[in-house]
Backbone as a printed PyTorch tensor [residue, N CA C, xyz], in Angstrom:
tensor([[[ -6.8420, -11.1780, -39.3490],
         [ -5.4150, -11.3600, -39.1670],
         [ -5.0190, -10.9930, -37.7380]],

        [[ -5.7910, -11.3720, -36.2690],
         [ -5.7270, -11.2360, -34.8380],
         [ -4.4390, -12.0500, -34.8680]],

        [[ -3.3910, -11.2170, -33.9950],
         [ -2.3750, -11.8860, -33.6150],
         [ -2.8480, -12.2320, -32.3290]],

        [[ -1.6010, -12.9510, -31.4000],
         [ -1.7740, -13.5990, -30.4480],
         [ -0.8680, -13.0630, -29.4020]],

        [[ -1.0310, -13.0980, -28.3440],
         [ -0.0720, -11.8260, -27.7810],
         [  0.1940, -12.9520, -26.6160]],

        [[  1.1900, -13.3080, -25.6620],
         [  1.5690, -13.9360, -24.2150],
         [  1.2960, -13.2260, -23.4220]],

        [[  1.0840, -13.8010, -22.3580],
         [  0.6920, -13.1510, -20.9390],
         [  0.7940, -14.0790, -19.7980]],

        [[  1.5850, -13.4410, -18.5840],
         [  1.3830, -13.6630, -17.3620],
         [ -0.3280, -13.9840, -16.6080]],

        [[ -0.3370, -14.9330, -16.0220],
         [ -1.9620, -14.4830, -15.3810],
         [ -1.1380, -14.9270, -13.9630]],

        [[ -2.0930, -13.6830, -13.1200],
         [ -2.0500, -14.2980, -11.7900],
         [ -3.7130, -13.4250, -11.3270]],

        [[ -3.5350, -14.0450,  -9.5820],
         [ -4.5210, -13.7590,  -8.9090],
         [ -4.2720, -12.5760,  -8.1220]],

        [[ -5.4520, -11.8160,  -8.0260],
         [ -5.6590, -11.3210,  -6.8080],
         [ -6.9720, -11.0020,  -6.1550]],

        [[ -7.1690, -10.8490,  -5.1340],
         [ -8.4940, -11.0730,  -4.7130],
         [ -9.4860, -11.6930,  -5.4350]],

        [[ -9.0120, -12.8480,  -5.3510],
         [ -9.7880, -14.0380,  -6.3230],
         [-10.2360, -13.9190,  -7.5300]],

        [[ -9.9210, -12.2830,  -8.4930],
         [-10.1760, -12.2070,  -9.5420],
         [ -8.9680, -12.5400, -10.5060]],

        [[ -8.7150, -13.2450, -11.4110],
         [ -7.7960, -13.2770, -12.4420],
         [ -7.3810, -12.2380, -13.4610]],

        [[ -6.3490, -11.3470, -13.3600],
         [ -5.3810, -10.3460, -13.9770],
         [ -4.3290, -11.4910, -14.9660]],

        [[ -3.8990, -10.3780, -15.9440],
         [ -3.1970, -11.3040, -16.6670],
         [ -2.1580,  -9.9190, -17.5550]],

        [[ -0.9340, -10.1940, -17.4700],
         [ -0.1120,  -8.8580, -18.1360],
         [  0.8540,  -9.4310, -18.8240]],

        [[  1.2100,  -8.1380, -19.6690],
         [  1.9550,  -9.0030, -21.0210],
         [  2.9450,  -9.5250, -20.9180]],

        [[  3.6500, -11.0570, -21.2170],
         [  4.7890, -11.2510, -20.6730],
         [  5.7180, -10.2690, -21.5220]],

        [[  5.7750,  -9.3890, -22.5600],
         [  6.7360,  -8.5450, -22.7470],
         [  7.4090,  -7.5870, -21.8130]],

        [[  6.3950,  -7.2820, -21.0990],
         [  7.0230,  -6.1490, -19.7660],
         [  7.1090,  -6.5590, -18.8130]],

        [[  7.3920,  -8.0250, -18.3860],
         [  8.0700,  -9.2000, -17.3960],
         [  8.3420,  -9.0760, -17.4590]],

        [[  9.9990,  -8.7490, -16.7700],
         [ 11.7780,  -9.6670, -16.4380],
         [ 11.5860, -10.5130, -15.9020]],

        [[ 10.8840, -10.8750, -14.9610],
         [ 10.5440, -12.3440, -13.8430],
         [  9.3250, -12.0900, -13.0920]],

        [[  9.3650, -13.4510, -12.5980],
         [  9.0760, -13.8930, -11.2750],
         [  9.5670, -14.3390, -10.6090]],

        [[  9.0240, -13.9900,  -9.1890],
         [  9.7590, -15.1910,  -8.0390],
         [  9.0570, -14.9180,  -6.8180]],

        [[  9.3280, -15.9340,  -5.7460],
         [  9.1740, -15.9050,  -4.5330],
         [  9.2890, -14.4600,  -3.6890]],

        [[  8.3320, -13.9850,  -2.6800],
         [  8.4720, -12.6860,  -2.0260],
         [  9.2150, -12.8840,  -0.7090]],

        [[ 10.3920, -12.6840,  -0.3340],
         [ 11.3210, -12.8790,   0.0820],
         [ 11.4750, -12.0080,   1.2740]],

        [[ 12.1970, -11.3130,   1.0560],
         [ 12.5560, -10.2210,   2.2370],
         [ 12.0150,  -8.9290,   1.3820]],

        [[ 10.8930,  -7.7870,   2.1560],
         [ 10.8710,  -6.6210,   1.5970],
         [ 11.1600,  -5.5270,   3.1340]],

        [[ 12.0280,  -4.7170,   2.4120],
         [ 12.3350,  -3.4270,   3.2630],
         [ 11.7670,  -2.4630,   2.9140]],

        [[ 11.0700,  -2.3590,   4.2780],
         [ 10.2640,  -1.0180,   4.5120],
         [ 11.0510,   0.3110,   3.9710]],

        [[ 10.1380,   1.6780,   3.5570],
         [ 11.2870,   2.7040,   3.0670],
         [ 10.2770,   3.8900,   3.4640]],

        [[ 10.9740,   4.9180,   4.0330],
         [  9.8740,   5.7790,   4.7000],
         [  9.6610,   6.8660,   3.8130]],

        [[  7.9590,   6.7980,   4.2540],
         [  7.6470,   8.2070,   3.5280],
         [  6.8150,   7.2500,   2.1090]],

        [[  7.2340,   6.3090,   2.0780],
         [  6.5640,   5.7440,   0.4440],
         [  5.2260,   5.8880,   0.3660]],

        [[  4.5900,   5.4220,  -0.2630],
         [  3.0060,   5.7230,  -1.0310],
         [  2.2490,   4.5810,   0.4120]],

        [[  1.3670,   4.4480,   0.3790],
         [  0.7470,   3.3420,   0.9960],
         [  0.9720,   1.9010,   0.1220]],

        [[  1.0370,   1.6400,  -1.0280],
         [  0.5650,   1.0190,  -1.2310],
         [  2.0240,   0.2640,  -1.9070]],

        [[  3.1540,   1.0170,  -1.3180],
         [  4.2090,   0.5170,  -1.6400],
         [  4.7340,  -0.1410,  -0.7810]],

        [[  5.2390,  -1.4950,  -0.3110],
         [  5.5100,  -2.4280,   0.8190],
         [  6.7290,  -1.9740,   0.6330]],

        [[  7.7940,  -1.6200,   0.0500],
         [  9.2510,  -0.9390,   0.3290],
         [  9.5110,  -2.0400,  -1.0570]],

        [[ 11.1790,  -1.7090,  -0.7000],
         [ 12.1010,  -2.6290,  -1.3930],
         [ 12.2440,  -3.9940,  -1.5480]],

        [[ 13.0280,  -4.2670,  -2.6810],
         [ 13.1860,  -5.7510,  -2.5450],
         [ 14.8900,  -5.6960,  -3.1730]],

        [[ 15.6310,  -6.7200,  -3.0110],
         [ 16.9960,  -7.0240,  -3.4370],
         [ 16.7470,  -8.1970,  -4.6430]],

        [[ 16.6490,  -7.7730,  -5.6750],
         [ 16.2000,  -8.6760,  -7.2430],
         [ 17.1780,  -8.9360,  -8.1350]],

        [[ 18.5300, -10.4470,  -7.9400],
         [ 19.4950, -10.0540,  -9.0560],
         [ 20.0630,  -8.4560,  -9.2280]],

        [[ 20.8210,  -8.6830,  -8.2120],
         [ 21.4390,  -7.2010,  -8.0450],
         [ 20.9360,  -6.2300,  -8.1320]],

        [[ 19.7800,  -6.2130,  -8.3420],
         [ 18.8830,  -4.7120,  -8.2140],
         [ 17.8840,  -4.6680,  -7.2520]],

        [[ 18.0590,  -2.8390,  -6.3420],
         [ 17.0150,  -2.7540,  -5.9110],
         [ 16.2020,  -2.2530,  -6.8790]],

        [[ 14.6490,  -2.6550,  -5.8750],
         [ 13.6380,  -2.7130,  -6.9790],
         [ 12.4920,  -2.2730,  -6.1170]],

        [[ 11.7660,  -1.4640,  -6.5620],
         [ 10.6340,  -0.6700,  -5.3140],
         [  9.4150,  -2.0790,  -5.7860]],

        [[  8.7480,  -2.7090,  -4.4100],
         [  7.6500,  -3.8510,  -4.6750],
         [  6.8150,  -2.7430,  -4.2690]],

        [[  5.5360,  -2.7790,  -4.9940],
         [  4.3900,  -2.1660,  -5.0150],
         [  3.4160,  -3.3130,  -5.2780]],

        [[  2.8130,  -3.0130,  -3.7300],
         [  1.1270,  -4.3810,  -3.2290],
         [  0.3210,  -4.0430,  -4.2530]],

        [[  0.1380,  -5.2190,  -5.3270],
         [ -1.4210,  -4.9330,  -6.0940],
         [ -2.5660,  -4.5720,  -5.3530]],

        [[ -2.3880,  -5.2530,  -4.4640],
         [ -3.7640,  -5.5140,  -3.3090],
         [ -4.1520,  -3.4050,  -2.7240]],

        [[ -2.7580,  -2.8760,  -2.3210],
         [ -3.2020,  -1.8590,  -1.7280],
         [ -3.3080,  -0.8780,  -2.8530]],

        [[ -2.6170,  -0.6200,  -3.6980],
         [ -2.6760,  -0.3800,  -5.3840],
         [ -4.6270,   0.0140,  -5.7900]],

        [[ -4.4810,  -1.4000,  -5.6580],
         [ -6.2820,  -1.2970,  -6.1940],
         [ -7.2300,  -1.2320,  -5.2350]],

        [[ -6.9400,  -1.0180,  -3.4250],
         [ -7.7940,  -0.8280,  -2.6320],
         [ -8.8590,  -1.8740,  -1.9470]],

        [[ -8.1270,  -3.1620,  -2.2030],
         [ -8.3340,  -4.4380,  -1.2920],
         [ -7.5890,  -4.3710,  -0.6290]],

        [[ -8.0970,  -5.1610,   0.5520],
         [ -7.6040,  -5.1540,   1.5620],
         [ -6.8520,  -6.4460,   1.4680]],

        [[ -5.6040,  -5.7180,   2.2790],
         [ -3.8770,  -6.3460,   2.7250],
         [ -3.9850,  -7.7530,   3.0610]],

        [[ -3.7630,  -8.7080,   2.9980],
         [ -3.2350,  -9.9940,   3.6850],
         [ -1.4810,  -9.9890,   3.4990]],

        [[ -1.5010, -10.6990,   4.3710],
         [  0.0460, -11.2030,   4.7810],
         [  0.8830, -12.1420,   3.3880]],

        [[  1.9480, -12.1900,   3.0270],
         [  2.6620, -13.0160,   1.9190],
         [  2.7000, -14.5030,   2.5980]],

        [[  2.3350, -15.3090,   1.6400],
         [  2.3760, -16.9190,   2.0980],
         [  3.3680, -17.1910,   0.7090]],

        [[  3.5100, -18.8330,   0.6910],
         [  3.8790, -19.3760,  -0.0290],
         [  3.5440, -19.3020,  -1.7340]],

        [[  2.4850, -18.7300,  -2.0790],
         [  1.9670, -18.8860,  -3.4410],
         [  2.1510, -17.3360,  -3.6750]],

        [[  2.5950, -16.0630,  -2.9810],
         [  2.5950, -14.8290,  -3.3080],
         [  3.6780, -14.6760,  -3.9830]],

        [[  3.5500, -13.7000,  -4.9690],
         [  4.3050, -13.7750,  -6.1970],
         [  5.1390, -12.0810,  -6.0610]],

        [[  5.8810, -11.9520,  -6.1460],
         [  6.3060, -10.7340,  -6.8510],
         [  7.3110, -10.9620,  -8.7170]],

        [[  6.0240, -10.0120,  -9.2940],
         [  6.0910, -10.2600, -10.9810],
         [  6.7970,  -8.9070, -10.7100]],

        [[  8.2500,  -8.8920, -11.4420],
         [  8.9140,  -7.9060, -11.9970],
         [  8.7210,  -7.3780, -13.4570]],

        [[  8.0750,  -5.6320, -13.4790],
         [  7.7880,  -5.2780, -14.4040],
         [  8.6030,  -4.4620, -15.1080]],

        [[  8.9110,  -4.0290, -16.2550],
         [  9.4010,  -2.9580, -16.7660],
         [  8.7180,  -2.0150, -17.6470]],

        [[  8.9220,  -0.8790, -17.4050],
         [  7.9520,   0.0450, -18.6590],
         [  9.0790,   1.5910, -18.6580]],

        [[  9.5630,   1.4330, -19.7050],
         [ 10.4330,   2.6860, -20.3010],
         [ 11.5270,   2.5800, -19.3590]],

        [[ 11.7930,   3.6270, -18.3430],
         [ 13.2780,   3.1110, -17.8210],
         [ 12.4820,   2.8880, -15.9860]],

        [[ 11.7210,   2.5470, -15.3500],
         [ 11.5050,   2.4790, -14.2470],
         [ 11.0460,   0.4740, -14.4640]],

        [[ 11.0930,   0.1730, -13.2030],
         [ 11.1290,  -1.1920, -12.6800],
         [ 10.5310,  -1.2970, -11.6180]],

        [[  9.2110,  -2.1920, -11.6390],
         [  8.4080,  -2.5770, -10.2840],
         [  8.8640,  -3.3830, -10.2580]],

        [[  8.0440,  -4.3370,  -8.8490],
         [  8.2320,  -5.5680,  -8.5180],
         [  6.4140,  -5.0150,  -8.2800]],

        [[  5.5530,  -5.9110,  -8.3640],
         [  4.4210,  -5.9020,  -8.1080],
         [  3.8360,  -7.2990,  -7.2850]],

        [[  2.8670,  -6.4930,  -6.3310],
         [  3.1670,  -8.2860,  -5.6380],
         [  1.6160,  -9.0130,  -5.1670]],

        [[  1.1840,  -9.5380,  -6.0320],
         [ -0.0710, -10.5620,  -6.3880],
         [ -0.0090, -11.8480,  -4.9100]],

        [[ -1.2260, -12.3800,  -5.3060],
         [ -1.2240, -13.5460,  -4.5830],
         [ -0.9080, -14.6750,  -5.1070]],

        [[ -0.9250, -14.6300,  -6.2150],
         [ -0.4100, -16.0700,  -7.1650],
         [ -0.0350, -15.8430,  -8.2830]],

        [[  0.9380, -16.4120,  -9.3080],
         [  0.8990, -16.1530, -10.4910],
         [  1.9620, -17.5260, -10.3460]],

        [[  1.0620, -18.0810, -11.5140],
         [  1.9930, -19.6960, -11.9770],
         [  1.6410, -19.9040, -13.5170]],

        [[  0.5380, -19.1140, -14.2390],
         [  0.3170, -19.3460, -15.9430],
         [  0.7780, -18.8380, -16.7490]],

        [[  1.1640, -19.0540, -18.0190],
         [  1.5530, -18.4930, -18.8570],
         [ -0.0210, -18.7370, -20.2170]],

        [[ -0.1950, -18.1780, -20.6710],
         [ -1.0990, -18.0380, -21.7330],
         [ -1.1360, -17.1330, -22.8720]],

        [[ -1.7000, -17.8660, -24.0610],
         [ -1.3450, -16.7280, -24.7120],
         [ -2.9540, -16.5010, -25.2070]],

        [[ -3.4010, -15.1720, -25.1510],
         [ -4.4110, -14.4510, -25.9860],
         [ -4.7050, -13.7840, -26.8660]],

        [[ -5.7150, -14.4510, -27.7960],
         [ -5.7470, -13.8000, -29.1250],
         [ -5.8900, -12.5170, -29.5190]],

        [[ -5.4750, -11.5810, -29.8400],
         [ -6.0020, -10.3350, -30.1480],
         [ -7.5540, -10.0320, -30.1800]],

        [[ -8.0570, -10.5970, -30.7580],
         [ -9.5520, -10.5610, -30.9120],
         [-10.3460, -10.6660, -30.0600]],

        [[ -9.6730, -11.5580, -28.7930],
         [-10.7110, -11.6100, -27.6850],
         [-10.7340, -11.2500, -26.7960]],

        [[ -9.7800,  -9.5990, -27.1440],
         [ -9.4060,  -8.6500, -25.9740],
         [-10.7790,  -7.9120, -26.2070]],

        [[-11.3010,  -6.9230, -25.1020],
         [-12.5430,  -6.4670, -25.2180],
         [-12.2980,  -5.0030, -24.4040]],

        [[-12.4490,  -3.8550, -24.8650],
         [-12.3940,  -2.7400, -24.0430],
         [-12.8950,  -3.0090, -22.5300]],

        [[-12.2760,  -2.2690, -21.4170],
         [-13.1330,  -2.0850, -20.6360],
         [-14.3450,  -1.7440, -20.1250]],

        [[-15.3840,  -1.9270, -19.7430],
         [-16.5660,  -1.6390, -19.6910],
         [-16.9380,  -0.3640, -19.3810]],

        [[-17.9740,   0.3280, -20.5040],
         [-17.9320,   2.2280, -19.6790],
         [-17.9490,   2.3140, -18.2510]],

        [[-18.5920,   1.7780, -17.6970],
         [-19.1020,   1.6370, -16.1860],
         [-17.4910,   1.6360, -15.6690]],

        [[-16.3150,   1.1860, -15.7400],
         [-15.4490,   0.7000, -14.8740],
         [-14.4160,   2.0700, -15.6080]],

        [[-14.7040,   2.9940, -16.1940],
         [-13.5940,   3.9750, -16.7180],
         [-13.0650,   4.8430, -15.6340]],

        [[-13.5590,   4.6010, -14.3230],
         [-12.6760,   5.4420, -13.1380],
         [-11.4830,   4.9520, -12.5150]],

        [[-11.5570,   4.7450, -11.3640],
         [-10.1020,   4.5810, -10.9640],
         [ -9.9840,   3.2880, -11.1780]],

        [[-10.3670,   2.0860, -11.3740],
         [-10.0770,   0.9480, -11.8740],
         [ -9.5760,   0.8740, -13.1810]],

        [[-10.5280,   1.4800, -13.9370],
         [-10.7520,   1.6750, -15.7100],
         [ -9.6260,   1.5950, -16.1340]],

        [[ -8.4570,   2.7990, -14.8890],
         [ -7.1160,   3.3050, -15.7510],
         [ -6.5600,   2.1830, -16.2490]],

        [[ -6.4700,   1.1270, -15.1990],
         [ -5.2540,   0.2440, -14.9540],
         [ -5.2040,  -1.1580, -15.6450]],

        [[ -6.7530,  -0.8080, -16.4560],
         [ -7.0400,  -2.3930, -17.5790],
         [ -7.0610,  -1.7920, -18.7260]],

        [[ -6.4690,  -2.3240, -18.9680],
         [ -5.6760,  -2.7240, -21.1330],
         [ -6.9490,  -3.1670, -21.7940]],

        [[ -7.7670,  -3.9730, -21.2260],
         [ -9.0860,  -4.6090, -21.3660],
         [ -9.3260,  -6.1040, -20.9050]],

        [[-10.0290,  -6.7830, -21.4370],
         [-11.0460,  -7.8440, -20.8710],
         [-11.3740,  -8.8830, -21.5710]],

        [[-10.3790, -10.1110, -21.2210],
         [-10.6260, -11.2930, -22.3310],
         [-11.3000, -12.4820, -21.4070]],

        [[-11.6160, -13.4280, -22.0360],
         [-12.3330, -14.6490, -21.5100],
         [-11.5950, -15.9120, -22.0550]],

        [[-10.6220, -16.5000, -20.4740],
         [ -9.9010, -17.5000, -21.1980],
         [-10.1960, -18.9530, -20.0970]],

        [[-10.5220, -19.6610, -21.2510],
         [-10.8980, -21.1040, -20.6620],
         [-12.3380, -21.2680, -19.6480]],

        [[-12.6430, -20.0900, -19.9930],
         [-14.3870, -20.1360, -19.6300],
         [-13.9320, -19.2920, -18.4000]],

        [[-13.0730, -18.1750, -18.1890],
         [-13.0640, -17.0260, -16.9350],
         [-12.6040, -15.8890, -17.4580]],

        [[-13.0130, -14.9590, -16.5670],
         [-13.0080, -13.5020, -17.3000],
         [-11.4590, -13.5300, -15.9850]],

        [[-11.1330, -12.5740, -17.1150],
         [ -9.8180, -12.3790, -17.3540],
         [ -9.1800, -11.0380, -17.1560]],

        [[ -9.0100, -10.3810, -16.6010],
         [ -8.8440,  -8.3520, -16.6550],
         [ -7.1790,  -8.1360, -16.6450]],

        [[ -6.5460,  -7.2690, -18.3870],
         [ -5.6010,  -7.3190, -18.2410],
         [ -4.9380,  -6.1480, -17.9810]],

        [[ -3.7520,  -6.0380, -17.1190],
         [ -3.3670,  -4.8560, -16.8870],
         [ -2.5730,  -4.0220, -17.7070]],

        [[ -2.7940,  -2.6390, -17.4540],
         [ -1.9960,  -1.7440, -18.3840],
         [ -0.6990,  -1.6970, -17.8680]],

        [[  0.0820,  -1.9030, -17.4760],
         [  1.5880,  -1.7460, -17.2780],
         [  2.0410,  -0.3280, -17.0730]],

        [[  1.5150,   0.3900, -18.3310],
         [  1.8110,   1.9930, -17.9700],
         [  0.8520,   2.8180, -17.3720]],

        [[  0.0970,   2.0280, -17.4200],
         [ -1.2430,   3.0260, -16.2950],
         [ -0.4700,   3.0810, -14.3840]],

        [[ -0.2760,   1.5420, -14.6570],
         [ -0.0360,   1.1420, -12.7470],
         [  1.5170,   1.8330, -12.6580]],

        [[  2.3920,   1.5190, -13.5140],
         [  3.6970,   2.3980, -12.8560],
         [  3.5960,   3.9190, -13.2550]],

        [[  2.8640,   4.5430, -13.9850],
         [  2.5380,   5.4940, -14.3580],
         [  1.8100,   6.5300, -13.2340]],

        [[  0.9520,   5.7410, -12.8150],
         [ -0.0940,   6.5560, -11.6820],
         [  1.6070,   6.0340,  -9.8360]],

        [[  2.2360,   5.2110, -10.1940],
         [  2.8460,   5.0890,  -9.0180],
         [  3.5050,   5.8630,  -8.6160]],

        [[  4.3680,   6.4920,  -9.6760],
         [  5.1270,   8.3580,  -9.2390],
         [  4.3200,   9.6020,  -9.1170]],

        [[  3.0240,   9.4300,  -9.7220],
         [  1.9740,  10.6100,  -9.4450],
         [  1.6780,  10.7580,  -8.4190]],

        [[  2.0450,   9.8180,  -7.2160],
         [  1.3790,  10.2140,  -5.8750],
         [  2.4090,  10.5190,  -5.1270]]])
């Protein structure tokens, strides 16, 4: 009786992430971000989102790839988890999919360190591995620093 759960997929460093569209509000285009001093590294500053500011936090510096510049296909996915609000900001995200319960897969022992936190686990969709994020791991670990 595997339910089926929706999800966002996007890219980053050419690997495919995919998060639940429940803790979406949007997407959109990365627009103008303001710098804000003193922030984490890995926080590119602000963004102005439908009347809200909204702190954008780089997946890329987040997980310790290295930075490229925002082009046309860079995404900032607005997240929510309890009362705080990212903007998180990928290199692509254009799918919607939905995955079965069943063919979610723990993370691998090997990957339970600082990566480990931040995957929900590990599905295989349309013949590609798939790594989905925890939502409360990544805004969770973002006020710890």
């Amino acid at each position: 009786m595997a339910t089926a759960e929706p999800y966002v997929l996007f890219e980053l460093a050419g690997t495919a992430y995919a998060i639940p569209s429940a803790a979406v509000q949007r997407m959109e285009m990365v627009e103008q971000v303001t710098p804000v001093p003193n922030a984490p590294a890995f926080v590119d500053g602000v963004v102005f989102s439908r009347g809200q500011v909204v702190p954008a936090m780089s997946l890329r510096g987040r997980f310790g790839f290295p930075r490229r510049g925002y082009d046309a296909a860079t995404r900032l996915i607005v997240v929510a988890h309890g009362d705080r609000t990212v903007g998180l900001i990928v290199d692509s995200a254009r799918e919607f999919v939905t995955i079965p319960a069943d063919a979610v897969r723990p993370p691998p022992e090997g990957m339970a360190g600082t990566s480990g936190n931040y995957l929900g686990g590990i599905a295989t969709v349309g013949g590609r591995v798939v790594l989905i994020l925890s939502v409360a791991e990544v805004l969770g670990h973002a006020s710890a620093h």
